[in-house]
C-alpha positions as a LaTeX table, in Angstrom:
\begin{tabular}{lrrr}
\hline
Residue & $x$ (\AA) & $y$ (\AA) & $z$ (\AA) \\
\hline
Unk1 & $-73.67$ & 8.07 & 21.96 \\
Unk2 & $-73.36$ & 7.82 & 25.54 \\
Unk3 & $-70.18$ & 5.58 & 26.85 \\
Unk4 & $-69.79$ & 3.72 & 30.25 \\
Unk5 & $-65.66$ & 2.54 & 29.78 \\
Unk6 & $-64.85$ & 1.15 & 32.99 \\
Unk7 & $-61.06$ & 0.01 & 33.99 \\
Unk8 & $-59.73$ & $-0.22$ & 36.77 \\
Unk9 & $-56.44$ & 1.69 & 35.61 \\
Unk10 & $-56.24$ & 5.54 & 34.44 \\
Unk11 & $-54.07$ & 8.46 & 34.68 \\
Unk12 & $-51.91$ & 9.70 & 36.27 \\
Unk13 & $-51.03$ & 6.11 & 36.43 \\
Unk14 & $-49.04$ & 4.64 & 34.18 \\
Unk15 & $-49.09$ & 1.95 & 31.26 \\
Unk16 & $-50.60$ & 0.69 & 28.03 \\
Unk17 & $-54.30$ & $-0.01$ & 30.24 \\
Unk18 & $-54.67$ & 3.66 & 31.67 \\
Unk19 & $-53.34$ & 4.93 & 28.42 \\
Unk20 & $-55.51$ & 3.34 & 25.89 \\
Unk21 & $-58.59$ & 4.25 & 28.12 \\
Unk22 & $-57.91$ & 7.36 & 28.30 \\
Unk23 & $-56.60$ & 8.38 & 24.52 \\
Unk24 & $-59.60$ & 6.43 & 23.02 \\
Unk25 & $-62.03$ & 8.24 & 25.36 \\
Unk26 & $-60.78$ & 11.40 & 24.61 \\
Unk27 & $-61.10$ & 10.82 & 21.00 \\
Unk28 & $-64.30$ & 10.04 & 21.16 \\
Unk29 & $-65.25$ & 12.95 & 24.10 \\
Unk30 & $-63.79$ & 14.93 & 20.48 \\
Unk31 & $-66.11$ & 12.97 & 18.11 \\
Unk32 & $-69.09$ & 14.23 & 19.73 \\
Unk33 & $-69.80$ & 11.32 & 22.19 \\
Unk34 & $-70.17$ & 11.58 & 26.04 \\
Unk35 & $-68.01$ & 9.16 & 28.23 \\
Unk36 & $-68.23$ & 8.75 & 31.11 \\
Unk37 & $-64.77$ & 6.68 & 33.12 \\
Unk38 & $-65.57$ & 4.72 & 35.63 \\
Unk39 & $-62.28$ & 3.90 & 37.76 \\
Unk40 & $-60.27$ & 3.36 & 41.02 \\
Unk41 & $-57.84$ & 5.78 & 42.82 \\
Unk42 & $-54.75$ & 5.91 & 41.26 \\
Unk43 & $-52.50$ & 3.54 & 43.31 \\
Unk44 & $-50.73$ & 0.82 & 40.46 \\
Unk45 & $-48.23$ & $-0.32$ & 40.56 \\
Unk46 & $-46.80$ & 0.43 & 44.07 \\
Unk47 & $-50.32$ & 0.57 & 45.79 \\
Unk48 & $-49.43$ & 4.43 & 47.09 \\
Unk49 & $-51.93$ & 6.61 & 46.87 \\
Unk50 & $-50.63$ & 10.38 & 45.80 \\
Unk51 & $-50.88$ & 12.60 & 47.57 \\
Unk52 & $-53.25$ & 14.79 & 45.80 \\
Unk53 & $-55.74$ & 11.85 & 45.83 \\
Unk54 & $-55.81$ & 11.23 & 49.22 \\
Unk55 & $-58.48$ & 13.61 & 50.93 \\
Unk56 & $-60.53$ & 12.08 & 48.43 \\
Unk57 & $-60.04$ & 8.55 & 48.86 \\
Unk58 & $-61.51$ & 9.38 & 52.03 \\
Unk59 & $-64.63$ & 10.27 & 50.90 \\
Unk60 & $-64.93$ & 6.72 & 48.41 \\
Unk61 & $-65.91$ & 8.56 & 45.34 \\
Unk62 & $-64.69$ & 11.63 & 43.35 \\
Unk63 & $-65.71$ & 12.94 & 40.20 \\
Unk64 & $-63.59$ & 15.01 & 37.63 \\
Unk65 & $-63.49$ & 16.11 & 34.53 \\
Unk66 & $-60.44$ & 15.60 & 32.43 \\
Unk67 & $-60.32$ & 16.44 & 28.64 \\
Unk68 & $-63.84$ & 16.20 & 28.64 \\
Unk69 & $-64.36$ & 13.08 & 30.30 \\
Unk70 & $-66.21$ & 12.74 & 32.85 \\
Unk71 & $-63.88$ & 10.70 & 35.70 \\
Unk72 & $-65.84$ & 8.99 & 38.20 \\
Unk73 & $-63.13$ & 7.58 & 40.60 \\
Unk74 & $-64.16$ & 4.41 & 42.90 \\
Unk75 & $-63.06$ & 3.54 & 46.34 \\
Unk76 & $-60.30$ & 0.26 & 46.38 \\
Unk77 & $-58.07$ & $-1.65$ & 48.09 \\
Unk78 & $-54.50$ & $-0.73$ & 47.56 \\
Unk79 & $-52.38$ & $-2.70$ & 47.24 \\
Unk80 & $-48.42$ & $-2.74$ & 45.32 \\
Unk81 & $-48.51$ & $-5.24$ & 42.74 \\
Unk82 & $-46.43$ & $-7.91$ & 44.37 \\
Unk83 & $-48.27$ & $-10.65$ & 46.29 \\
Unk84 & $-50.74$ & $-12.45$ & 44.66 \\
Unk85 & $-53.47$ & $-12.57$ & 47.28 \\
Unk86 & $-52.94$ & $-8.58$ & 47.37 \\
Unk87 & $-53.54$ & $-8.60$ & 44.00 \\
Unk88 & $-56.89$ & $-10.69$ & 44.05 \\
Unk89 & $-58.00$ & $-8.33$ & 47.01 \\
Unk90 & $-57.35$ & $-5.19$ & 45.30 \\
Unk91 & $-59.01$ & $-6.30$ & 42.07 \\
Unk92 & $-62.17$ & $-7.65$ & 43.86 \\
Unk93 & $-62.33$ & $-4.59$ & 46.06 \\
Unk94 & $-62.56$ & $-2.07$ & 42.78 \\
Unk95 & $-65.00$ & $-5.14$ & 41.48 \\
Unk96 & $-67.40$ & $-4.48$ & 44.51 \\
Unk97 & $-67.53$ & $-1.19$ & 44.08 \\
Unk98 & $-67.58$ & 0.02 & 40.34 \\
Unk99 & $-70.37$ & $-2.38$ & 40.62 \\
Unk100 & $-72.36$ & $-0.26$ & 43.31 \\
Unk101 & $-71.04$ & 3.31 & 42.32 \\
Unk102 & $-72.07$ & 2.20 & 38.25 \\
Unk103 & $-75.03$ & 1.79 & 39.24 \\
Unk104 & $-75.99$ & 5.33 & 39.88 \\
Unk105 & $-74.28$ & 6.62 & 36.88 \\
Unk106 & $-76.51$ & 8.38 & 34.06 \\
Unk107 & $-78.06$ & 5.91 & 31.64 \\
Unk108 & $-75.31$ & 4.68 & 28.90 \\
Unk109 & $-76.13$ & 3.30 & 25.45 \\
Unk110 & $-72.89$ & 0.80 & 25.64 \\
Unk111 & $-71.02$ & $-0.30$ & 28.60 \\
Unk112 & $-67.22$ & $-1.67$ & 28.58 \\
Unk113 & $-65.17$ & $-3.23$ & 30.85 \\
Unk114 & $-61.37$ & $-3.46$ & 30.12 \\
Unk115 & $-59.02$ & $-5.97$ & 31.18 \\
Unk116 & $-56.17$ & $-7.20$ & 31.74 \\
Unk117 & $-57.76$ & $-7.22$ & 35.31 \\
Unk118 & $-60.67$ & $-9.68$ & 34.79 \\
Unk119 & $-62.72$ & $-9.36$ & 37.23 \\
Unk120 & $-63.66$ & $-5.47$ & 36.10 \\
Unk121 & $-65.34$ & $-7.82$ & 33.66 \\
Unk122 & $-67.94$ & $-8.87$ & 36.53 \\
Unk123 & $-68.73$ & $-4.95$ & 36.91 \\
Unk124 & $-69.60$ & $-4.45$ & 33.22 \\
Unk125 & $-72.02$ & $-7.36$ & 32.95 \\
Unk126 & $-73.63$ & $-6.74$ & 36.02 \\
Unk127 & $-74.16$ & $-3.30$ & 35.06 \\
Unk128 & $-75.02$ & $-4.12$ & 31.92 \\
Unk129 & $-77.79$ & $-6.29$ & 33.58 \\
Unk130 & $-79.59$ & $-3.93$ & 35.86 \\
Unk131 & $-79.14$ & $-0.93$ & 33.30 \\
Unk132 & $-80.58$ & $-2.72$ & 30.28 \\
Unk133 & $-77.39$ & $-1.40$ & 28.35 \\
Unk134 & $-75.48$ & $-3.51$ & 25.90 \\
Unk135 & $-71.85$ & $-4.83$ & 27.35 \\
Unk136 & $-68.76$ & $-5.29$ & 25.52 \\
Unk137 & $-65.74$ & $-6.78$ & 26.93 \\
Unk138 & $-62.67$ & $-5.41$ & 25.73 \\
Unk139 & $-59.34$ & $-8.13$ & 26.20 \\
Unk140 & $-56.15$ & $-7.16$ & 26.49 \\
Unk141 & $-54.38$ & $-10.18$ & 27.71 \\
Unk142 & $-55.99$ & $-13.87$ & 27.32 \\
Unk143 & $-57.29$ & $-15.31$ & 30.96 \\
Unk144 & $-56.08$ & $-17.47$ & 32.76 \\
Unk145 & $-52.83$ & $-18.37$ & 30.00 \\
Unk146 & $-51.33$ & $-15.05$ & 30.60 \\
Unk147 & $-51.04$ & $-15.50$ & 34.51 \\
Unk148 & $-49.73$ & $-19.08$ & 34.36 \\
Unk149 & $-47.36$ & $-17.85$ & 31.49 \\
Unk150 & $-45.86$ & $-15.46$ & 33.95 \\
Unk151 & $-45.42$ & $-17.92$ & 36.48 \\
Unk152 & $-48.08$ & $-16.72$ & 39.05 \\
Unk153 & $-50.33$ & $-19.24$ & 38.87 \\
Unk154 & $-49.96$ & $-23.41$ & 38.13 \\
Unk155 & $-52.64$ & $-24.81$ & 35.57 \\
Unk156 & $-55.18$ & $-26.80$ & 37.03 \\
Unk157 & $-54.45$ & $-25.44$ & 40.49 \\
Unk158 & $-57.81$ & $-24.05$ & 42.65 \\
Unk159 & $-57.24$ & $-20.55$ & 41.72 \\
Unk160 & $-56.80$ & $-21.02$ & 37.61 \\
Unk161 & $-59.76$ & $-23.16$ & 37.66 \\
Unk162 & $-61.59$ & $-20.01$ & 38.88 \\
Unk163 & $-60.16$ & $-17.63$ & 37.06 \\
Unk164 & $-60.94$ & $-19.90$ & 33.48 \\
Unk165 & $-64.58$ & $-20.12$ & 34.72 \\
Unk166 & $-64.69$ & $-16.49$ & 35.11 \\
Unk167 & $-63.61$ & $-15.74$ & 31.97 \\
Unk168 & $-65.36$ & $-18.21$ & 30.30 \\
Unk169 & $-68.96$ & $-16.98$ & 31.88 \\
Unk170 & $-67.25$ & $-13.69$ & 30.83 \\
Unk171 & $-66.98$ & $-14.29$ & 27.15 \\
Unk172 & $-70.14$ & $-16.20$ & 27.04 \\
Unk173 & $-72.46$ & $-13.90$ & 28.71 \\
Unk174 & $-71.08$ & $-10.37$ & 27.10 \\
Unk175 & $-73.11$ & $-9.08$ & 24.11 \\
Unk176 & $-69.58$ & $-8.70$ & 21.85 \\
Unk177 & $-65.93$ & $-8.80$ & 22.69 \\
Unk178 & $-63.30$ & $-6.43$ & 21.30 \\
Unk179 & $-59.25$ & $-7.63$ & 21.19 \\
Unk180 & $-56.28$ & $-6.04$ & 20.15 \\
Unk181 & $-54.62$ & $-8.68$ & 18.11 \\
Unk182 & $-56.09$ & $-11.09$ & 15.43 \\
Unk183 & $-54.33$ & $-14.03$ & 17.51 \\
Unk184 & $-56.11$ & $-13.05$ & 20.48 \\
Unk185 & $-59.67$ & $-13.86$ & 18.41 \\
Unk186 & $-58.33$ & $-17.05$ & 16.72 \\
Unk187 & $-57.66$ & $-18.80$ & 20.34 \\
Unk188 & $-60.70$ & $-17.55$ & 21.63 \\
Unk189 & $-62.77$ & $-19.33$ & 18.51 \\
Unk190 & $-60.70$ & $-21.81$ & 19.14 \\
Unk191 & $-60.17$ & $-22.85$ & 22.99 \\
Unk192 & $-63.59$ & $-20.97$ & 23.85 \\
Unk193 & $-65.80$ & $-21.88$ & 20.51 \\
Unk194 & $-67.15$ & $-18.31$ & 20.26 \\
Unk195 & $-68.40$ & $-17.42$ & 16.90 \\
Unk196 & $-66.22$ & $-15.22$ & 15.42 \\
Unk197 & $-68.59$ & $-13.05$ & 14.33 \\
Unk198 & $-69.10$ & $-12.06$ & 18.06 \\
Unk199 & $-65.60$ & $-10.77$ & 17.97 \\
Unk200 & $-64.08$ & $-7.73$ & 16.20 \\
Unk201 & $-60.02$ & $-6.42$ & 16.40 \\
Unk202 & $-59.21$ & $-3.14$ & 17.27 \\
Unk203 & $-55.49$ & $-3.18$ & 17.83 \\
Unk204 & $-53.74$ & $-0.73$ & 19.87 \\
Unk205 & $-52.63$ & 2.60 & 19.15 \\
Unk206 & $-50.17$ & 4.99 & 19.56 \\
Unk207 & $-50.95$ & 9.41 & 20.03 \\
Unk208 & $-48.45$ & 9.67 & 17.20 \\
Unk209 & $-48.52$ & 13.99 & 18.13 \\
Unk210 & $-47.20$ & 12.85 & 21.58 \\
Unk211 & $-44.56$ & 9.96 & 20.55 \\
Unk212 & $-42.42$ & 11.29 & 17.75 \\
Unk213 & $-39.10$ & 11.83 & 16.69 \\
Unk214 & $-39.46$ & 15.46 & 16.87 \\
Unk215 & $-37.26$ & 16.96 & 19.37 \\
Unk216 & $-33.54$ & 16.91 & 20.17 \\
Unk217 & $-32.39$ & 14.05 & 22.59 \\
Unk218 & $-29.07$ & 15.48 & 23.95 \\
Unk219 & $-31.39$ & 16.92 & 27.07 \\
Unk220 & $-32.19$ & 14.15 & 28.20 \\
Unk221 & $-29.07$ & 12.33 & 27.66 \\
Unk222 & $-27.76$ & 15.02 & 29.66 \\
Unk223 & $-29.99$ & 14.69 & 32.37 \\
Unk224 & $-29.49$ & 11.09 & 32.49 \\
Unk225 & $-26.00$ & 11.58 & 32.47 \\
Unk226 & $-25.03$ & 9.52 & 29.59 \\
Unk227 & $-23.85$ & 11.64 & 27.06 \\
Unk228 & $-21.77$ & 9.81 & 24.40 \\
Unk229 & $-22.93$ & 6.71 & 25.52 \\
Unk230 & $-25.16$ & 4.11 & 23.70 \\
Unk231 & $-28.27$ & 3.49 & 25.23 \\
Unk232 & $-30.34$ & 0.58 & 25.19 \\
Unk233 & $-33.68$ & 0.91 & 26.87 \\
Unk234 & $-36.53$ & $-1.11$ & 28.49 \\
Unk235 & $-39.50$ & 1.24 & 29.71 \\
Unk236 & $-42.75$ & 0.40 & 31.14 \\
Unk237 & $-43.52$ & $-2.76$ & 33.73 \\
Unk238 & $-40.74$ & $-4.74$ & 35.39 \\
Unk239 & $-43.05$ & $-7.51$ & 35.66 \\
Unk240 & $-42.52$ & $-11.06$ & 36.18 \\
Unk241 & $-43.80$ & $-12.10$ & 32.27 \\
Unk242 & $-40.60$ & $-9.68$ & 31.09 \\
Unk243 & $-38.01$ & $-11.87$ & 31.21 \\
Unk244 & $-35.83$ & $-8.96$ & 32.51 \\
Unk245 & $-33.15$ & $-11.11$ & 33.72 \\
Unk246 & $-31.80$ & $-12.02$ & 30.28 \\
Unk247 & $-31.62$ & $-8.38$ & 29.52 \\
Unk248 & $-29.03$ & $-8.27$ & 32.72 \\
Unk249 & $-27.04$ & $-11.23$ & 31.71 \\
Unk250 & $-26.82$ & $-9.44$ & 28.57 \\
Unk251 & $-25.41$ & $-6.28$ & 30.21 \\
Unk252 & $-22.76$ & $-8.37$ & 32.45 \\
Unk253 & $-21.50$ & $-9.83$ & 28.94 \\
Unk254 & $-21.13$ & $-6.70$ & 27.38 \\
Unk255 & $-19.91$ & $-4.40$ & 30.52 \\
Unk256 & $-16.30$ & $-5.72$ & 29.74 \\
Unk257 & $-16.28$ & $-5.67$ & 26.20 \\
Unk258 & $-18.51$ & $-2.83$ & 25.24 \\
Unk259 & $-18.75$ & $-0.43$ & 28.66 \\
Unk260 & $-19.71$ & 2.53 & 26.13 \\
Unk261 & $-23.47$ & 0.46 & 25.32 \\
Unk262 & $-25.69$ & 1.51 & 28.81 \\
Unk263 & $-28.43$ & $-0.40$ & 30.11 \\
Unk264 & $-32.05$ & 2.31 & 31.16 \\
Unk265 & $-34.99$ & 0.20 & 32.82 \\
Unk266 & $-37.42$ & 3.04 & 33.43 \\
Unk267 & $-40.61$ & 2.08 & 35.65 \\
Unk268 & $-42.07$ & 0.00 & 38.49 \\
Unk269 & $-43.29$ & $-3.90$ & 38.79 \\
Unk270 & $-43.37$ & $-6.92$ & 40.69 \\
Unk271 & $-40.00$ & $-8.20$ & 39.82 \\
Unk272 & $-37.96$ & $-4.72$ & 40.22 \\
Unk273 & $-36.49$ & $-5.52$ & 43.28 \\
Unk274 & $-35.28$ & $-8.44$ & 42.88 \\
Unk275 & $-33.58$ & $-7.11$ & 39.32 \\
Unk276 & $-32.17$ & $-4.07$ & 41.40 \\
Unk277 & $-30.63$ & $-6.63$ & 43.90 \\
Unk278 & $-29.39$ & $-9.47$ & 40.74 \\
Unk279 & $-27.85$ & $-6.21$ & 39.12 \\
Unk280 & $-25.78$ & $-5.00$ & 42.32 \\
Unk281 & $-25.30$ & $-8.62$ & 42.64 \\
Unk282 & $-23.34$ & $-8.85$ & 39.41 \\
Unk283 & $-21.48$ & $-5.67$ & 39.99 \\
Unk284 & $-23.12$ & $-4.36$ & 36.72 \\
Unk285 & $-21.81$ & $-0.41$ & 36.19 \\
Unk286 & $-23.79$ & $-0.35$ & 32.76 \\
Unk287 & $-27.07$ & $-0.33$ & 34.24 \\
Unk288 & $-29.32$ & 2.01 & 35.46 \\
Unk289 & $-33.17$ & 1.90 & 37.32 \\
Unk290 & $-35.17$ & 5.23 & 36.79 \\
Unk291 & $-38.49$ & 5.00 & 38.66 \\
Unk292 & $-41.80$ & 5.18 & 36.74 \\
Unk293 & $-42.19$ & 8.69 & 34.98 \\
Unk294 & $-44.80$ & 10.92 & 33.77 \\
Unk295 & $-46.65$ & 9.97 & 30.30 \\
Unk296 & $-45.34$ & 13.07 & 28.82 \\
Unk297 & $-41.67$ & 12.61 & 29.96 \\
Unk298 & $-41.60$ & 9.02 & 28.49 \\
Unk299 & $-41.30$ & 10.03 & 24.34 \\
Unk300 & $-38.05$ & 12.52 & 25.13 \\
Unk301 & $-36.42$ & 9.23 & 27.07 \\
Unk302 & $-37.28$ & 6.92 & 24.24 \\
Unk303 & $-35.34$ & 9.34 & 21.62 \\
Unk304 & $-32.32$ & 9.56 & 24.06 \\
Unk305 & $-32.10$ & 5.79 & 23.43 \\
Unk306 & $-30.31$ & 4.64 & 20.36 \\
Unk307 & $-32.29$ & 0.98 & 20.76 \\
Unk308 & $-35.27$ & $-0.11$ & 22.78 \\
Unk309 & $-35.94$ & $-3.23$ & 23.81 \\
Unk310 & $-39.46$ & $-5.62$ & 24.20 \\
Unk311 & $-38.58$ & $-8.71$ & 25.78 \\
Unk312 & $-41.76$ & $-11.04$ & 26.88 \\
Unk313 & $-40.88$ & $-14.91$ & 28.25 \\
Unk314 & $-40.89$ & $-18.06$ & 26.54 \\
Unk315 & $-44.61$ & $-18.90$ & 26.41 \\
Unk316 & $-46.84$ & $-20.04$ & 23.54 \\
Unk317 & $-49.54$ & $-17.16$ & 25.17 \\
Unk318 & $-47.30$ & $-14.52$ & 24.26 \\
Unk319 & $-47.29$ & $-15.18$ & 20.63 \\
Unk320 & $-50.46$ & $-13.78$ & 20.39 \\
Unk321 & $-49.63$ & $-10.22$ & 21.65 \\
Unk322 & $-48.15$ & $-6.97$ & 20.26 \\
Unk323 & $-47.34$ & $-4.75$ & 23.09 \\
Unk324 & $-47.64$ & $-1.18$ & 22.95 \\
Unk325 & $-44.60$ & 0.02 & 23.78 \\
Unk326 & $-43.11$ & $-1.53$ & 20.65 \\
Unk327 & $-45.80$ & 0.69 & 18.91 \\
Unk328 & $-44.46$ & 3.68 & 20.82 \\
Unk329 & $-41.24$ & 2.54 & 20.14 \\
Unk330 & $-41.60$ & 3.27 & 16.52 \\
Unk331 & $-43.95$ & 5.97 & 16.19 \\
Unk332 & $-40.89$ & 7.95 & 17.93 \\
Unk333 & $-37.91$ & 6.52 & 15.05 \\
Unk334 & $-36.37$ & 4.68 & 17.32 \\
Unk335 & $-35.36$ & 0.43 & 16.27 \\
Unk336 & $-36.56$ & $-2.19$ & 17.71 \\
Unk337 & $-34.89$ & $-5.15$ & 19.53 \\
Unk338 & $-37.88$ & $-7.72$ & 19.86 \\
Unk339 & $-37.78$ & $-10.62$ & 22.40 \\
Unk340 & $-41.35$ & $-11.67$ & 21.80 \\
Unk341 & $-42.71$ & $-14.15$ & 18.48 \\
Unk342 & $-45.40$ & $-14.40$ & 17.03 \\
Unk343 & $-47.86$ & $-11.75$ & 16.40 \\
Unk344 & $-45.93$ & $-9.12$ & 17.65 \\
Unk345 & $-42.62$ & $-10.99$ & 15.39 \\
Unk346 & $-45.07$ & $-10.54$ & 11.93 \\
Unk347 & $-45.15$ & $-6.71$ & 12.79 \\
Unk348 & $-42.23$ & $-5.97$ & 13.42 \\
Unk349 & $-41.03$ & $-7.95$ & 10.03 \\
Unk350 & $-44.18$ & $-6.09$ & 8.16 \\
Unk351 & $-42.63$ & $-2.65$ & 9.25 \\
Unk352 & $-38.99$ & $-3.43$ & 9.10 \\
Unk353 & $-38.77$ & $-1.82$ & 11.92 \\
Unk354 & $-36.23$ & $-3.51$ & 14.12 \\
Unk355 & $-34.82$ & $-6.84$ & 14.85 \\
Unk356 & $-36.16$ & $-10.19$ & 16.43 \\
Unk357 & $-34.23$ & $-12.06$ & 18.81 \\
Unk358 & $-35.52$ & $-15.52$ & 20.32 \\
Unk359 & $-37.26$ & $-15.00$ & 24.10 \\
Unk360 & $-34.90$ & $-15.09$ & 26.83 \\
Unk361 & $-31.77$ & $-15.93$ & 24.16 \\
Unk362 & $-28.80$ & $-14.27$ & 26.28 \\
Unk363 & $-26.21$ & $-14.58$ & 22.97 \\
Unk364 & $-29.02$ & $-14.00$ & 20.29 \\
Unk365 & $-29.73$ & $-10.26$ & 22.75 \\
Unk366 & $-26.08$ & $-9.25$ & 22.94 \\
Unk367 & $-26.07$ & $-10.17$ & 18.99 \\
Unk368 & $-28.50$ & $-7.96$ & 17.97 \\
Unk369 & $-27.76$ & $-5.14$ & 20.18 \\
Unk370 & $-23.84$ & $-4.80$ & 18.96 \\
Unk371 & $-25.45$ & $-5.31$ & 15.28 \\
Unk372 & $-27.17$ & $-2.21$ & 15.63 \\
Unk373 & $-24.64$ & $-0.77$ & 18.33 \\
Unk374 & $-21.97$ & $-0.51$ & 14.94 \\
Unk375 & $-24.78$ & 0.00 & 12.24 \\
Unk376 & $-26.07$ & 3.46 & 12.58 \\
Unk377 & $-27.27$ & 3.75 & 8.78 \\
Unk378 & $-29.76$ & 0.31 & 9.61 \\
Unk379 & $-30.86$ & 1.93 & 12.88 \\
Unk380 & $-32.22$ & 4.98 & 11.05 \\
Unk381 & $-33.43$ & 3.10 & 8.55 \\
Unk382 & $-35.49$ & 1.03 & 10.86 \\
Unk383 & $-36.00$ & 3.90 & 13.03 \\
Unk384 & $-37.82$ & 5.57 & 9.69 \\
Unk385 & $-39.87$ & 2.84 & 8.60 \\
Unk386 & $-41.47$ & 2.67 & 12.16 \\
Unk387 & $-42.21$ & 5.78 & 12.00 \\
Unk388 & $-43.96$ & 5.31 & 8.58 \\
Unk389 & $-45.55$ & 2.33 & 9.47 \\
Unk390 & $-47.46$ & 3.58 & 12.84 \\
Unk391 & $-49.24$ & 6.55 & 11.34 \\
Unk392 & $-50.10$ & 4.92 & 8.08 \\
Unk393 & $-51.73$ & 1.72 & 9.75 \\
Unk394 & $-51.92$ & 2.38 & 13.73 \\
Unk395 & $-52.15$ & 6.10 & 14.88 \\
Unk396 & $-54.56$ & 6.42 & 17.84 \\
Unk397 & $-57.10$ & 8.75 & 15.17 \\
Unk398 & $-57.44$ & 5.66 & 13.43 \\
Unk399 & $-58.31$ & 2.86 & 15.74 \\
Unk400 & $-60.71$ & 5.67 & 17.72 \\
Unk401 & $-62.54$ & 5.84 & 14.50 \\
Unk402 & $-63.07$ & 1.73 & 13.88 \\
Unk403 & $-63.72$ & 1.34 & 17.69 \\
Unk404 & $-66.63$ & 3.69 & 17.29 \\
Unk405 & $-68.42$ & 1.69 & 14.41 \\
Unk406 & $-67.87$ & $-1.03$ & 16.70 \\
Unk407 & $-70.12$ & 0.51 & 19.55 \\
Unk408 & $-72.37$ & 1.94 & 17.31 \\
Unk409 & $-73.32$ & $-1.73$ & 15.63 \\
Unk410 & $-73.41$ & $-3.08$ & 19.16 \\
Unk411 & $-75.34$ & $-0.31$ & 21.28 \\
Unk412 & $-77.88$ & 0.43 & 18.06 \\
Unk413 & $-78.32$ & $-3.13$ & 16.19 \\
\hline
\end{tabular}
């Protein structure tokens, strides 16, 4: 079967987007398929090109081959993911021209667009239109709820009435959708009356041979210069959807009763500045900002933590997600402290796997964290049963495997 997966994000950059596009592909590429990535310049989140990209960005269009992918890479706008108008520029701009550059691509059997960025969505159904190729869009975060959940949009403002037509034409007009969480179908049967046969779940996954609890963590405590210390972590986006600021009013509460219990934000976002600037603000000696890392470096930093943390805000939206770094969370041992309800709440309960704490609850945070803080036995206990849980229901093998029957009904039927 020959695959067109188009998304805007891929490595080297960084997050749950690039890294589900390119760990499914490469299963696949393994299965026997040919896939072909179509995708911008790495430049998210702080709109940078590297350096190794940027003779190339000249010329609009590279191709590589990585793991047996072939990479075709697509001339953008960069942008850093603050403002939104920058944001709307650089997403149209990759639009534009994944739409052109697609459209000299060899023949695919099934096309796919990924969000979260909608508007790749536009590329796969036009390209689906002038190839004569089937086109499934693949959601990762529910349009327009998610933006006005994080507080970057207003409902019923200009730009959410656009962005709810889009994705409205969007669902209608694709030939079948694919989401990651059974919540994410029921709303859009729901709010979108979609049949829900047009809909099938395959849920995110974790490279469980890559996150694992293999491997000592003193070296990287060591590195990080917190040996002895008990370290609670938040890695991946410092978005404005986090909630992030709880987390530090949490850490100003526990700096003078518990200075031993550390603080590790690891990554990039839109809101990191201003949480750099509240922390100095508060005087806050417990914390520390590591900027984003490599894939590879991020499972020996996740078992030099003794508790990681996945905080989302208060929104009814964000009941319907699970997001992957709680996966990666326990595929490498490590317990959970969970700051998001909902679907992501019933997995963590079904795995016993960590602990929930209400969204953006300052004294129901510092609760669970000195619960586990003076509880080693339950933290390797949950630590264990994450473990378990990932590779019996959610390794990356698996939901490879149930993606492909998924293409093959759609590109063959």
């Amino acid at each position: 079967m020959k695959i067109l997966y188009i998304s805007q994000y891929f490595p080297p950059e960084m997050g749950a987007p690039a890294a589900r596009v390119s760990e499914l592909a490469r299963h696949w590429v393994q299965s026997g398929h040919r896939v072909t990535v179509l995708t911008g310049f790495p430049n998210h989140p702080t709109g940078v090109i590297p350096a190794e990209y940027r003779s190339k960005f000249r010329h609009l269009i590279c191709r590589e081959r990585v793991d047996g992918i072939d990479v075709v890479r697509t001339w953008l706008l960069p942008f850093p993911n603050r403002k939104a108008y920058e944001r709307v520029l650089n997403y149209l701009s990759f639009c534009m021209s994944s739409s052109i550059t697609g459209s000299f691509l060899s023949q695919p059997d099934v096309i796919i667009a990924s969000t979260p960025q909608l508007f790749v969505g536009l590329s796969g159904w036009w390209l689906g239109r002038i190839r004569k190729a089937p086109f499934i869009l693949e959601v990762r975060d529910l349009w327009p709820d998610s933006i006005t959940a994080s507080g970057m949009g207003r409902e019923g403002s200009m730009p959410i009435r656009i962005l709810r037509a889009v994705a409205g034409f969007l669902y209608r007009s694709c030939e079948h959708i694919v989401v990651v969480t059974p919540a994410f179908r029921e709303d859009l049967v729901s709010k979108w009356r979609l049949p829900s046969e047009k809909i099938s779940i395959v849920e995110n996954g974790v490279e469980t041979d890559l996150f694992t609890p293999d491997g000592g963590k003193d070296t990287a405590r060591s590195a990080l210069g917190l040996q002895g210390r008990f370290i609670v972590s938040y890695i991946g986006t410092l978005g404005l959807a986090h909630g992030l600021s709880t987390v530090l009013q949490g850490a100003a509460q526990l700096q003078a009763t518990l200075p031993e219990i550390v603080f590790l934000f690891v990554g990039e976002g839109a809101d990191k500045e201003r949480l750099v600037s509240l922390a100095q603000d508060k005087g806050l000696l417990n914390v520390l900002f590591l900027p984003q890392q490599p894939r590879e470096k991020i499972p020996s930093i996740i078992r030099a933590s003794d508790a990681c943390l996945v905080p989302l805000r208060k929104a009814d939206v964000f009941k319907t997600v699970i997001p992957t770094k709680m996966l990666e969370f326990m595929a490498c041992g490590r317990p959970v402290i969970l700051g998001v309800d909902g679907q992501a709440r019933q997995g963590l309960n079904e795995a016993q796997a960590g602990v929930f704490v209400e969204p953006e609850n300052q004294a129901a945070l510092v609760q669970a964290i000195m619960h586990l803080y003076q509880d080693g036995a339950l933290r390797q206990t949950f630590g264990r049963n994450g473990r378990n849980y990932i590779i019996e229901h959610l390794s990356r093998d698996q939901t490879a495997k149930l993606y492909t029957t998924v293409l093959e009904k759609v590109a063959f039927r």
